[in-house]
C-alpha positions in Angstrom: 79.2 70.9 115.3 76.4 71.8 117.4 77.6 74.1 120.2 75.6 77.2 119.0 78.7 78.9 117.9 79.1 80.0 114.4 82.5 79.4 114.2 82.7 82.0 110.8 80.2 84.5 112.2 82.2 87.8 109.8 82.1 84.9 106.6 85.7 86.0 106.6 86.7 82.2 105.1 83.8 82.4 102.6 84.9 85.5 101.7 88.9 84.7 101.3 88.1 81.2 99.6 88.7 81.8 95.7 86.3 78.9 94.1 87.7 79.5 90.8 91.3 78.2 91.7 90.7 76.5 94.3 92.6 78.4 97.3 92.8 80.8 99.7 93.0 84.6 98.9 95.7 86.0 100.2 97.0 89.9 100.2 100.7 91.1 100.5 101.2 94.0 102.4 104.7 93.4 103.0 106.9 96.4 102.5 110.0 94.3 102.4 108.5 92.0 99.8 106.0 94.0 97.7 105.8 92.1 94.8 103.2 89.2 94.5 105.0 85.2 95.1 103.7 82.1 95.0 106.2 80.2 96.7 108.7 80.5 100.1 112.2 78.9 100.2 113.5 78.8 103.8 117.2 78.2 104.6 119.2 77.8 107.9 122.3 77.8 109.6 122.1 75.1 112.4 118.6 76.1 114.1 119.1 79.5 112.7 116.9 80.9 109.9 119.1 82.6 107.8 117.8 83.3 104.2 114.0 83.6 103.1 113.9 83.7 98.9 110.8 84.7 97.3 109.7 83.2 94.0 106.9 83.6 91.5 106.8 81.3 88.6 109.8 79.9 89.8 111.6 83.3 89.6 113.3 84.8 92.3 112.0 88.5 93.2 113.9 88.8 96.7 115.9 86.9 99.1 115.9 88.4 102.8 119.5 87.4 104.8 118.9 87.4 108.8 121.6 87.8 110.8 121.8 87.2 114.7 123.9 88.0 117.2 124.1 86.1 120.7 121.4 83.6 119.2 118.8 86.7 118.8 117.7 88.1 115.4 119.5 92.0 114.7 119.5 92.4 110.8 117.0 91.7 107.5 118.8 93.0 104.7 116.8 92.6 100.9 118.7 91.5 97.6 
């Protein structure tokens, strides 16, 4: 790409690319989910999302529950 624009200027990709494993660094500052996960299971109720469960290792370490009212998102409640 030759438009004179360094696309990464801050190195921010460089600097969240982990060579040794192969991925993208990533950093949790979530206070409904503090604990580290490696994976995301979403679930839904017609177009609805309605449950997000957190794993690592193929544990679960929370499940969130949104409810809605009128089609609009009122309540995240944490198990």
């Amino acid at each position: 790409m030759s438009s004179g624009y360094n696309m990464d200027f801050a190195q921010v990709l460089k600097q969240a690319f982990d060579l040794e494993s192969g991925s993208l660094k990533t950093q949790n500052t979530s206070t409904l989910v503090p604990n580290q996960y490696d994976t995301i299971q979403l679930a839904y109720t017609g177009s609805d999302l309605t449950e997000v469960t957190y794993k690592y290792g193929g544990n679960t370490i929370a499940v969130l529950t949104l409810t809605y009212s009128s089609g609009k998102l009122v309540q995240v409640d944490k198990a």
